[in-house]
PDB file as gemmi writes it, atoms N, CA and C in Angstrom:
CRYST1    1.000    1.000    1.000  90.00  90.00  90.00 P 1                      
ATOM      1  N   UNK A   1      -0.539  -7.132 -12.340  1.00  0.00           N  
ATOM      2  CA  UNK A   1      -0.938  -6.155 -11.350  1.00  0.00           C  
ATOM      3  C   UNK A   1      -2.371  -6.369 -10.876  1.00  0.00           C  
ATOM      4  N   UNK A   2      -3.211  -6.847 -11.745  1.00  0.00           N  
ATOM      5  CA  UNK A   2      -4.757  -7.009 -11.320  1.00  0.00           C  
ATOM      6  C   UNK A   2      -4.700  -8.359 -10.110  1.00  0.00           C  
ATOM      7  N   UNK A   3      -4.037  -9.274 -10.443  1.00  0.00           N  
ATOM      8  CA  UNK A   3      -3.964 -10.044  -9.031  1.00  0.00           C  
ATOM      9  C   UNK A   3      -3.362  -9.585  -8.074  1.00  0.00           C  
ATOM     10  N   UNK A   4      -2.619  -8.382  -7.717  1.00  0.00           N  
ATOM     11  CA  UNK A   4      -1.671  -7.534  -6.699  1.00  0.00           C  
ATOM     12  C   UNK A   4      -3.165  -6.976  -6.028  1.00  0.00           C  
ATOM     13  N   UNK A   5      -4.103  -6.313  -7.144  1.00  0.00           N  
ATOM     14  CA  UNK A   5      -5.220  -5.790  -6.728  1.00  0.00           C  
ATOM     15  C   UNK A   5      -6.071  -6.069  -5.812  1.00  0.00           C  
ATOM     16  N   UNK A   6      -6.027  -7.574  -6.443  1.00  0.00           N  
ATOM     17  CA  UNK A   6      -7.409  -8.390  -5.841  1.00  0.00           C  
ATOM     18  C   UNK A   6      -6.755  -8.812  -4.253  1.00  0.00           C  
ATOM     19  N   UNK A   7      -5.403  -9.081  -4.749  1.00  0.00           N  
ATOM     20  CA  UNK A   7      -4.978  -9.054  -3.127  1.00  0.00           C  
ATOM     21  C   UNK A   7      -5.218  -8.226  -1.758  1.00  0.00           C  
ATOM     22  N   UNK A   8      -4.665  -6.884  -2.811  1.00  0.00           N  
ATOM     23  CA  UNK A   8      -4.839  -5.759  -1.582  1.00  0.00           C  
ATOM     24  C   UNK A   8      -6.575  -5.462  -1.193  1.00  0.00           C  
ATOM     25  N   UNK A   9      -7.217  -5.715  -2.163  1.00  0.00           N  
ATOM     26  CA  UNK A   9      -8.704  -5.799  -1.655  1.00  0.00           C  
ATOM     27  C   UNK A   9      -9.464  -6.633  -0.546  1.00  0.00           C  
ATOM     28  N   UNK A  10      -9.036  -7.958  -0.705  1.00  0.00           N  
ATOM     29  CA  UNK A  10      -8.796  -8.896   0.050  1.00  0.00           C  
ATOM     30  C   UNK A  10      -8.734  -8.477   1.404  1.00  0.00           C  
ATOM     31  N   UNK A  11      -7.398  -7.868   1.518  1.00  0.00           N  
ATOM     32  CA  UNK A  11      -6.737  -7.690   2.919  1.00  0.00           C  
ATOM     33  C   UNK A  11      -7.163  -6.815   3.513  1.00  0.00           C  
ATOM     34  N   UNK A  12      -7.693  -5.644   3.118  1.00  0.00           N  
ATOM     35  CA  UNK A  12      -8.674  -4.398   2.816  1.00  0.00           C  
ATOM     36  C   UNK A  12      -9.975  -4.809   3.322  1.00  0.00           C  
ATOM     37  N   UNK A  13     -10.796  -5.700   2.936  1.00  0.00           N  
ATOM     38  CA  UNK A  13     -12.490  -6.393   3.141  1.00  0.00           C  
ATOM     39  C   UNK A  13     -11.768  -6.874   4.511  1.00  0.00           C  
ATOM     40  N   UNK A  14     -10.960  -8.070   4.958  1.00  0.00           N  
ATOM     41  CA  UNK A  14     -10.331  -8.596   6.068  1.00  0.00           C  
ATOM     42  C   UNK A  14     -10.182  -7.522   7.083  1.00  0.00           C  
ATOM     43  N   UNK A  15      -9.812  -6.493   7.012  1.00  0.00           N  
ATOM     44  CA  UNK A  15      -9.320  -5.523   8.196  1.00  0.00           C  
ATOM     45  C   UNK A  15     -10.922  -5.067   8.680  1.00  0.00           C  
ATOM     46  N   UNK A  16     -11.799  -5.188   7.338  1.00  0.00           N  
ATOM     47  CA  UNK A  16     -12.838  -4.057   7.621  1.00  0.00           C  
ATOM     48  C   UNK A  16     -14.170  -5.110   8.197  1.00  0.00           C  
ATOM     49  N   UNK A  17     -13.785  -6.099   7.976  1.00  0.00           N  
ATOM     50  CA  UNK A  17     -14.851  -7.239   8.603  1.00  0.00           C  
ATOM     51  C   UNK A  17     -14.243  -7.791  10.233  1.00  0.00           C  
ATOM     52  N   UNK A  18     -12.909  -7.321  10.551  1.00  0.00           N  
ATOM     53  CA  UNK A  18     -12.584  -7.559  11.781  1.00  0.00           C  
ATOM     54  C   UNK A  18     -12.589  -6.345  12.418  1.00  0.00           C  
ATOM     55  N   UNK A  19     -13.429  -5.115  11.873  1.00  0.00           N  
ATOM     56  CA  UNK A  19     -13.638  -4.154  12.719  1.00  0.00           C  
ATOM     57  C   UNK A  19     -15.103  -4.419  12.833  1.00  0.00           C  
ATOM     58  N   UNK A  20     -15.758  -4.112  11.727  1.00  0.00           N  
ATOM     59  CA  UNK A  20     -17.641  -4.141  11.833  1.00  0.00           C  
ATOM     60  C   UNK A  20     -17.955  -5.606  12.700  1.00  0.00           C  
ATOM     61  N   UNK A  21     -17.186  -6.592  13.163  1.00  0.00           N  
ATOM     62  CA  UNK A  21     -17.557  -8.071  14.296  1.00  0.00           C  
ATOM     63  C   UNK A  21     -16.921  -7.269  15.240  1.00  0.00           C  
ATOM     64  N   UNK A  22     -16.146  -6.613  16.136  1.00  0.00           N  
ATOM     65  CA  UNK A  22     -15.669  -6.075  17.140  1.00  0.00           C  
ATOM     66  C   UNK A  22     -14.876  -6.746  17.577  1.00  0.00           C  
ATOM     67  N   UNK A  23     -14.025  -7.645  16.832  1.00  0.00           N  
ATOM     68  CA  UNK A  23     -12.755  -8.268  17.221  1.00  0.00           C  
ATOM     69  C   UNK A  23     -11.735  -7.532  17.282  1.00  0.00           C  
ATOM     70  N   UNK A  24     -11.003  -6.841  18.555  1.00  0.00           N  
ATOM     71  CA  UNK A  24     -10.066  -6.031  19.028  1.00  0.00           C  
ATOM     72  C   UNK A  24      -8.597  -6.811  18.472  1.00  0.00           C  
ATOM     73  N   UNK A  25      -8.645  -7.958  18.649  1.00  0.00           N  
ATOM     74  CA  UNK A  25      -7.623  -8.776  18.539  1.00  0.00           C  
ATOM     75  C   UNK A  25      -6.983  -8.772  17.312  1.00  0.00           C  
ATOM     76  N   UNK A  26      -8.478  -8.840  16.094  1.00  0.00           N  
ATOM     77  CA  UNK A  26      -7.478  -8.891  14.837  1.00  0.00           C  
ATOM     78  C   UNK A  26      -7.432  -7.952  13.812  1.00  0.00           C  
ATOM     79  N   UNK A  27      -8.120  -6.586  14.508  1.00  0.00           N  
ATOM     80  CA  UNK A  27      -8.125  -5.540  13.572  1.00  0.00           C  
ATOM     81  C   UNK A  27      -6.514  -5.196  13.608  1.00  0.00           C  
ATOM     82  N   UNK A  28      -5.597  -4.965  14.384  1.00  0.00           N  
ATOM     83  CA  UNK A  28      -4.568  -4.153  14.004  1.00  0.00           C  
ATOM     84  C   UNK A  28      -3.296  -4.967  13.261  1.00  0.00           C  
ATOM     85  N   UNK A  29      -3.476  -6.343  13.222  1.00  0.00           N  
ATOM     86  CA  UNK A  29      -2.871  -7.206  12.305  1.00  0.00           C  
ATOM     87  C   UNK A  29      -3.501  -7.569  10.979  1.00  0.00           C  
ATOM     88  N   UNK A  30      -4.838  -7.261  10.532  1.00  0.00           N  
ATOM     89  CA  UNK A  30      -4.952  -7.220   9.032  1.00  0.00           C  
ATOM     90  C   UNK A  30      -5.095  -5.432   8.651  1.00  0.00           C  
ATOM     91  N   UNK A  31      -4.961  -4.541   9.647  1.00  0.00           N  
ATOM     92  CA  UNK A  31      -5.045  -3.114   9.165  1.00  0.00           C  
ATOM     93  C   UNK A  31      -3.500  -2.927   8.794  1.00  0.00           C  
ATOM     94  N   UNK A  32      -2.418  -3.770   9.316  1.00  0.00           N  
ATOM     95  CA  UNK A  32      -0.894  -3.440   8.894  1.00  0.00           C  
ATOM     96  C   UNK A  32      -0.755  -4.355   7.574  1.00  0.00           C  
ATOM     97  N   UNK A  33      -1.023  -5.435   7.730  1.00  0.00           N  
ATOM     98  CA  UNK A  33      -0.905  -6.339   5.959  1.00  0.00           C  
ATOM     99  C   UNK A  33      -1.461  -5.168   4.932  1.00  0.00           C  
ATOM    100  N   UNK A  34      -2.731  -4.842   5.351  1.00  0.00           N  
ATOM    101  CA  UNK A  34      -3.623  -4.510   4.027  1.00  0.00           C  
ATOM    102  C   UNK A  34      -2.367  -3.080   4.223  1.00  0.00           C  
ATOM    103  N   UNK A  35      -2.068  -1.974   4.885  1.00  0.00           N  
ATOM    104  CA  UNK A  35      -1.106  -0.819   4.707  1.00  0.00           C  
ATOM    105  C   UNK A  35      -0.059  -0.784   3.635  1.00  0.00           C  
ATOM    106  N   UNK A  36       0.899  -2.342   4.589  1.00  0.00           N  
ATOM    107  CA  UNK A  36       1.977  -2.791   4.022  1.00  0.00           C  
ATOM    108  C   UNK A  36       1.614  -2.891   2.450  1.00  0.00           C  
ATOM    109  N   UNK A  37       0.543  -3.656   2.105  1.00  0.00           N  
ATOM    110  CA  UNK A  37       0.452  -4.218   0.521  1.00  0.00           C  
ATOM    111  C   UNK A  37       0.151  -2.827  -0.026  1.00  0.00           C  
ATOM    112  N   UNK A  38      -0.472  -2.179   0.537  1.00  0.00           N  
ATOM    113  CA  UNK A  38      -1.020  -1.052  -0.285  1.00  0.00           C  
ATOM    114  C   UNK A  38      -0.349  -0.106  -0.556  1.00  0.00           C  
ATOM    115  N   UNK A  39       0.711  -0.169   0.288  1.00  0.00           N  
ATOM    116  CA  UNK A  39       1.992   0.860   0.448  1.00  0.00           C  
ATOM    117  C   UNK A  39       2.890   0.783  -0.535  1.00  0.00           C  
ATOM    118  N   UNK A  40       3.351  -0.841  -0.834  1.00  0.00           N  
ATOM    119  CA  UNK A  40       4.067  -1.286  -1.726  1.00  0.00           C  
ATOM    120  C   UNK A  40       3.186  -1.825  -2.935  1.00  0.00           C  
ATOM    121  N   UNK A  41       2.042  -1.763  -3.703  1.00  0.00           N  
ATOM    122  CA  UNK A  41       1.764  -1.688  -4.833  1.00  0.00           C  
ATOM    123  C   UNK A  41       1.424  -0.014  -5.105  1.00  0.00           C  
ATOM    124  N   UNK A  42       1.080   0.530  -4.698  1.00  0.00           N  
ATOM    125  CA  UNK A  42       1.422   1.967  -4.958  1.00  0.00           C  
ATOM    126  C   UNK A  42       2.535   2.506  -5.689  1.00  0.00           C  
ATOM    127  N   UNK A  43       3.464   2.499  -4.495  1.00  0.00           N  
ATOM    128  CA  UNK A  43       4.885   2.597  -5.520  1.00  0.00           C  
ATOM    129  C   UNK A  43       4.603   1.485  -6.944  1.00  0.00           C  
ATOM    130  N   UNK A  44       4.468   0.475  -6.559  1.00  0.00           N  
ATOM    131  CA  UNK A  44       5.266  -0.410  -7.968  1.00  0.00           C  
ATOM    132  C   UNK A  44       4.016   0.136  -9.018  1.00  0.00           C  
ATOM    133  N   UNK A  45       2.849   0.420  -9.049  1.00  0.00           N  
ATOM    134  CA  UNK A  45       2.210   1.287  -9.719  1.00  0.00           C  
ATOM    135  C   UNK A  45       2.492   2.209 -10.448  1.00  0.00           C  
ATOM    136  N   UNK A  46       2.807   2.858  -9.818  1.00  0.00           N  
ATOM    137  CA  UNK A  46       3.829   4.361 -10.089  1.00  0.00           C  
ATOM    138  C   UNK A  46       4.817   4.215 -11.318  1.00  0.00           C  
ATOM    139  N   UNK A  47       5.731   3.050 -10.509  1.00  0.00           N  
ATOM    140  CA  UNK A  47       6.809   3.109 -10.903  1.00  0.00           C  
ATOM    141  C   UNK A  47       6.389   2.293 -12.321  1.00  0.00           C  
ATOM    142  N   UNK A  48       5.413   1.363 -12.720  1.00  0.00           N  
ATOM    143  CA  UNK A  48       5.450   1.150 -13.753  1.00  0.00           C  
ATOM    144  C   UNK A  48       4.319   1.645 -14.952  1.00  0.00           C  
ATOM    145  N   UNK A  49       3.620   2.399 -14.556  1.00  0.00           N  
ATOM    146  CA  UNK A  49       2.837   3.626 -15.106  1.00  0.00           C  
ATOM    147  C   UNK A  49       3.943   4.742 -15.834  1.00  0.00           C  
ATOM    148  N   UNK A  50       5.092   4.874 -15.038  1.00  0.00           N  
ATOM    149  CA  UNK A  50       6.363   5.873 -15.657  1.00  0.00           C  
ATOM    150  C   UNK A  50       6.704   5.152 -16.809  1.00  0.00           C  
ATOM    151  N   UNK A  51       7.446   4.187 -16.678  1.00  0.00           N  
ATOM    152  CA  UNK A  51       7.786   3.168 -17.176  1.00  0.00           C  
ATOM    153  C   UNK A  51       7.204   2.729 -18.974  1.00  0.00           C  
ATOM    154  N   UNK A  52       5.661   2.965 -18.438  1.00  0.00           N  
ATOM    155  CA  UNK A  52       5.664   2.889 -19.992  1.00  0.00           C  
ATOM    156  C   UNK A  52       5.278   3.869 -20.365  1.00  0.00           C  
ATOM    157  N   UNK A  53       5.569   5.295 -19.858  1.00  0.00           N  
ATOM    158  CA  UNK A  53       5.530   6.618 -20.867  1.00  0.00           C  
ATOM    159  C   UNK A  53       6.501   6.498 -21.153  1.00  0.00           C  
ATOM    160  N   UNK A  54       7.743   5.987 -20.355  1.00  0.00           N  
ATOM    161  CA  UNK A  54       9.010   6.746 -20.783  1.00  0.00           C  
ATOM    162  C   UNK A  54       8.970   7.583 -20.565  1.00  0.00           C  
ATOM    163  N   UNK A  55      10.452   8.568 -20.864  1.00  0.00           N  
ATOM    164  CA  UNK A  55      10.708   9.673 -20.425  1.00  0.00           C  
ATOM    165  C   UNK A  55       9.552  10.765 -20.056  1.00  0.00           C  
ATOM    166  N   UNK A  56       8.544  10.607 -21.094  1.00  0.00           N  
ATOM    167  CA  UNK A  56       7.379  11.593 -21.214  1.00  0.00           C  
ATOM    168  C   UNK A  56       6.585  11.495 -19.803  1.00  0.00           C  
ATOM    169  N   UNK A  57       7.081  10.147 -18.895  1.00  0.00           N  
ATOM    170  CA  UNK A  57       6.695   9.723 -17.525  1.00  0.00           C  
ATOM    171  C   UNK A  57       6.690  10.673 -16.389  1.00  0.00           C  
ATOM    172  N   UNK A  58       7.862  11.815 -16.574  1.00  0.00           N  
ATOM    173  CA  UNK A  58       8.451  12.370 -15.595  1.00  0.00           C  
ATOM    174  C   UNK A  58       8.290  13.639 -15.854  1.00  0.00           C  
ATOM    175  N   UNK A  59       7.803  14.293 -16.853  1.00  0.00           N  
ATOM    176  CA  UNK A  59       7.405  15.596 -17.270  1.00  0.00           C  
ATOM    177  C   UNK A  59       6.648  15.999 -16.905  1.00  0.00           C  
ATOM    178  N   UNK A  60       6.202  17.717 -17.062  1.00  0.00           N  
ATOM    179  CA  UNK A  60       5.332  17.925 -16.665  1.00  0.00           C  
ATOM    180  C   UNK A  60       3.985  17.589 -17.402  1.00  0.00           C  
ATOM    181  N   UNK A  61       3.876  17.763 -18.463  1.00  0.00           N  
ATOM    182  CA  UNK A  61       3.000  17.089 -19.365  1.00  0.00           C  
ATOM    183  C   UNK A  61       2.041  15.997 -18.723  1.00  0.00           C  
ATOM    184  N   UNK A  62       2.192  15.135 -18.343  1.00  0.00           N  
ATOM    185  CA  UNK A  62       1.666  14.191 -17.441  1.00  0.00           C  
ATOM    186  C   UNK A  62       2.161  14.361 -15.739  1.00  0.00           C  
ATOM    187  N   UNK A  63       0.966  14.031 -15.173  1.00  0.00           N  
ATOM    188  CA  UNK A  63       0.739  14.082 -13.856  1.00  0.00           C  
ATOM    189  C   UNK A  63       1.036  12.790 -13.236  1.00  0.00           C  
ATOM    190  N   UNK A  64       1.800  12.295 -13.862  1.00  0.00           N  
ATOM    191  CA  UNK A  64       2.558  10.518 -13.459  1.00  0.00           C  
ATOM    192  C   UNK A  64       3.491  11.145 -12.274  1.00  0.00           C  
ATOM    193  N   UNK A  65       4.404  12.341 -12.770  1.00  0.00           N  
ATOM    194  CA  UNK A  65       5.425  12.710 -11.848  1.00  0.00           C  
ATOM    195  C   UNK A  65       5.368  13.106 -10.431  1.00  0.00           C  
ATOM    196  N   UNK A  66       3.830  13.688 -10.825  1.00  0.00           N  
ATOM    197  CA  UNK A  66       3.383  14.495  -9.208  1.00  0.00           C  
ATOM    198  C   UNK A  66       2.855  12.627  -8.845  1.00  0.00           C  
ATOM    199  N   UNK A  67       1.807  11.905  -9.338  1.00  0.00           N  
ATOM    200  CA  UNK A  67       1.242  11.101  -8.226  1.00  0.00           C  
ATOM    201  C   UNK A  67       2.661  10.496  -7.611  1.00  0.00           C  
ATOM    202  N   UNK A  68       3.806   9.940  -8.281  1.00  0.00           N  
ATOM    203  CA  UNK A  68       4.914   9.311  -8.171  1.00  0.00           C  
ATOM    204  C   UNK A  68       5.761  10.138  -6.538  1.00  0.00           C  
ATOM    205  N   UNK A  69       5.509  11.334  -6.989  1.00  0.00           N  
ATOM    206  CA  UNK A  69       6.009  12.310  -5.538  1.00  0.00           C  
ATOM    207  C   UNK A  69       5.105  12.285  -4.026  1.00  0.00           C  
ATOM    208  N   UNK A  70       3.822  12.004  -4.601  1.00  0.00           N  
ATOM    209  CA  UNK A  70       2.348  12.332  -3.587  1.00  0.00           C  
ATOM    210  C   UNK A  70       2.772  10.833  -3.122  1.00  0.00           C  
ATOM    211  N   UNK A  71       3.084   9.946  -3.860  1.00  0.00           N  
ATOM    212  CA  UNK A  71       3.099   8.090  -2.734  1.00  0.00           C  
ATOM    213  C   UNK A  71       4.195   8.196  -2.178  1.00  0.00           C  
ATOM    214  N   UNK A  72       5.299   8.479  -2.460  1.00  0.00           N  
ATOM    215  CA  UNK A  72       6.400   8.383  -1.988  1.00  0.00           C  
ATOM    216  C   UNK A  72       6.213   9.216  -0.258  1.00  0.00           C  
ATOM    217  N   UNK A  73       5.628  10.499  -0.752  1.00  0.00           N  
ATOM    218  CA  UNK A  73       4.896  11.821   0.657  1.00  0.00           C  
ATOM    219  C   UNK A  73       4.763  10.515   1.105  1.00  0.00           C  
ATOM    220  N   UNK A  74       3.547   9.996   1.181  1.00  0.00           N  
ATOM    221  CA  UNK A  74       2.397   9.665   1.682  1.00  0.00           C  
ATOM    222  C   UNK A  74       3.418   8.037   2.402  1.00  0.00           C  
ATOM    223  N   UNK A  75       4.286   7.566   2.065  1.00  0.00           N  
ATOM    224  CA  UNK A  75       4.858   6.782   2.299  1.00  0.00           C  
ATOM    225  C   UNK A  75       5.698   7.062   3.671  1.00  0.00           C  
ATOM    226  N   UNK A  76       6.544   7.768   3.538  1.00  0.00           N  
ATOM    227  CA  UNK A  76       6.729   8.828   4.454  1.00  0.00           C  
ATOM    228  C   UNK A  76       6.212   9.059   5.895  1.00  0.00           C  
ATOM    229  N   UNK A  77       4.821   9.669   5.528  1.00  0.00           N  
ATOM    230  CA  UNK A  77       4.270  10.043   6.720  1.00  0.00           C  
ATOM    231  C   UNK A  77       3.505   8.989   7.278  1.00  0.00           C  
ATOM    232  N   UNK A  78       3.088   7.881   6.409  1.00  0.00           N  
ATOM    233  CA  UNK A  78       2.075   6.945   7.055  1.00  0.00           C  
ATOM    234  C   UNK A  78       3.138   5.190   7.281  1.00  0.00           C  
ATOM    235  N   UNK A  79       4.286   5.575   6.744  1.00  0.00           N  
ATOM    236  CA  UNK A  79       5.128   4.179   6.826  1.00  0.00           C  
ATOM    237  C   UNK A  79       4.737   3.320   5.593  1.00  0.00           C  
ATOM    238  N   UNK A  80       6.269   3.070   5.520  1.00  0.00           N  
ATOM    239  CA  UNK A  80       6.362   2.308   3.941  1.00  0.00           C  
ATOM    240  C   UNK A  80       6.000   0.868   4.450  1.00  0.00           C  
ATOM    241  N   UNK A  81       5.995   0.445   3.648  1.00  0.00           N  
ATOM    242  CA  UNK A  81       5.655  -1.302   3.461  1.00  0.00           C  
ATOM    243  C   UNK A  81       6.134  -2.059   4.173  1.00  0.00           C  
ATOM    244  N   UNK A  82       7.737  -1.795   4.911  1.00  0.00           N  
ATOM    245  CA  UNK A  82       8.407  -2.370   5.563  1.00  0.00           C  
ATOM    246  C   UNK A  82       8.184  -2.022   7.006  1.00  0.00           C  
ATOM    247  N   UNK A  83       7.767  -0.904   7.093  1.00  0.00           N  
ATOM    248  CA  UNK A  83       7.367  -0.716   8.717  1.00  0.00           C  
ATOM    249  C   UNK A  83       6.007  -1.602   9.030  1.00  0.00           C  
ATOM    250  N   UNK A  84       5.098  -1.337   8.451  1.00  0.00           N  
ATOM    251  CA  UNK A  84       4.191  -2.047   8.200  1.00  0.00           C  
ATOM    252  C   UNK A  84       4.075  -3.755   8.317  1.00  0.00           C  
ATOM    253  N   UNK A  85       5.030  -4.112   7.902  1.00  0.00           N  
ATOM    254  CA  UNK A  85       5.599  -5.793   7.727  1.00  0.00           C  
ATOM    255  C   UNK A  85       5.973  -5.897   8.883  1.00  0.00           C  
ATOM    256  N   UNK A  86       7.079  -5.216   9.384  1.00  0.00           N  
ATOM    257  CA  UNK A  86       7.508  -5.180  10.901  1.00  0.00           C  
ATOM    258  C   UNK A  86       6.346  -4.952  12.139  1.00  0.00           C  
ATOM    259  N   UNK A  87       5.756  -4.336  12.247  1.00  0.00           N  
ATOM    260  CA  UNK A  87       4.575  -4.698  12.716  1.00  0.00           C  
ATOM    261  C   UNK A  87       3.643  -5.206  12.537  1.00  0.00           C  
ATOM    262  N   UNK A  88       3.416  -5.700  11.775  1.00  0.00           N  
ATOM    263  CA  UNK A  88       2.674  -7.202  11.408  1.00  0.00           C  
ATOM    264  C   UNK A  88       3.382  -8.099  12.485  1.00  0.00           C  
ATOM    265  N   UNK A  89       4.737  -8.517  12.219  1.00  0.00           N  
ATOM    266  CA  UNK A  89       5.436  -9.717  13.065  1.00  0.00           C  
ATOM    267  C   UNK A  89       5.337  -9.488  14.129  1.00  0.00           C  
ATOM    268  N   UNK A  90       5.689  -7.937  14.169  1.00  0.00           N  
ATOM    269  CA  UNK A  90       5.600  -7.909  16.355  1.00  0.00           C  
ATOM    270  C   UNK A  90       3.959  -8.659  16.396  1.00  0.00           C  
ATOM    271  N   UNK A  91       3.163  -7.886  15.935  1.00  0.00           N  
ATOM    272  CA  UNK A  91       2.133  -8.139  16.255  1.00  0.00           C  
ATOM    273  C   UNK A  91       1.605  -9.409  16.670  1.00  0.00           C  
ATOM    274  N   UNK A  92       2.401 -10.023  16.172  1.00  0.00           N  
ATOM    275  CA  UNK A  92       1.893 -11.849  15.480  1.00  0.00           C  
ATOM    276  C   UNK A  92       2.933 -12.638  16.566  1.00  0.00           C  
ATOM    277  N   UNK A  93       3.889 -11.435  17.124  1.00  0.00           N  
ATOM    278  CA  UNK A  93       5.047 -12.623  18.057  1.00  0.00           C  
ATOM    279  C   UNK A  93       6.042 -12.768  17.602  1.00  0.00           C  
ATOM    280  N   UNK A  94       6.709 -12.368  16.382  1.00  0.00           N  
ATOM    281  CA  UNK A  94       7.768 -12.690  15.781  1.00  0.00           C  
ATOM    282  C   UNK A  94       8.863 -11.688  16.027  1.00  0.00           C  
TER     283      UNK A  94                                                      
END                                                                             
C-alpha cells in the first residue's frame, strides 16, 4: 500500500504543478488520474483496514465502519475511479 501512496502523491504534486505553471491543457487530465487513484485506494484502504480487524471491523466499537460508509458517500458524489478513468481517456482522445 505505501507504493499505492507514493503513487497517488505523485499524481497529486503533477495536477498541482500543472496548475501553479498555468498550463490549462494539462490540469484537467492529471486532476482525473490523481481522483481516479485516490478514489480507488481509498476504498481498497478501507476495505483492508476491515479486513484485519475482522469482524470487530464493522462494529460499532471501531470507526472503520463509518470511514468505510463516508468513501463509499464520497465516491458517490464526487465519482468513483472509473468515471474518473473514463475521463481521463476522453480527455486524452481515446
Amino acid at each position: 500500500l505505501y507504493v499505492e501512496l507514493e503513487l497517488l502523491e505523485s499524481c497529486v504534486l503533477a495536477a498541482l504543478e500543472a496548475i501553479d505553471s498555468g498550463r490549462e491543457a494539462g490540469v484537467a487530465e492529471h486532476a482525473s488520474l490523481a481522483k481516479a487513484r485516490a478514489s480507488d485506494l481509498c476504498e481498497k484502504l478501507c476495505n483492508e483496514a476491515i479486513q484485519m480487524h475482522g469482524g470487530i471491523g464493522v462494529t460499532d466499537e471501531l470507526d472503520l465502519g463509518l470511514f468505510f460508509k463516508r468513501a463509499r458517500v464520497l465516491q458517490r458524489l464526487l465519482g468513483d475511479g472509473g468515471f474518473h478513468r473514463a475521463r481521463f481517456a476522453q480527455l486524452k482522445g481515446f
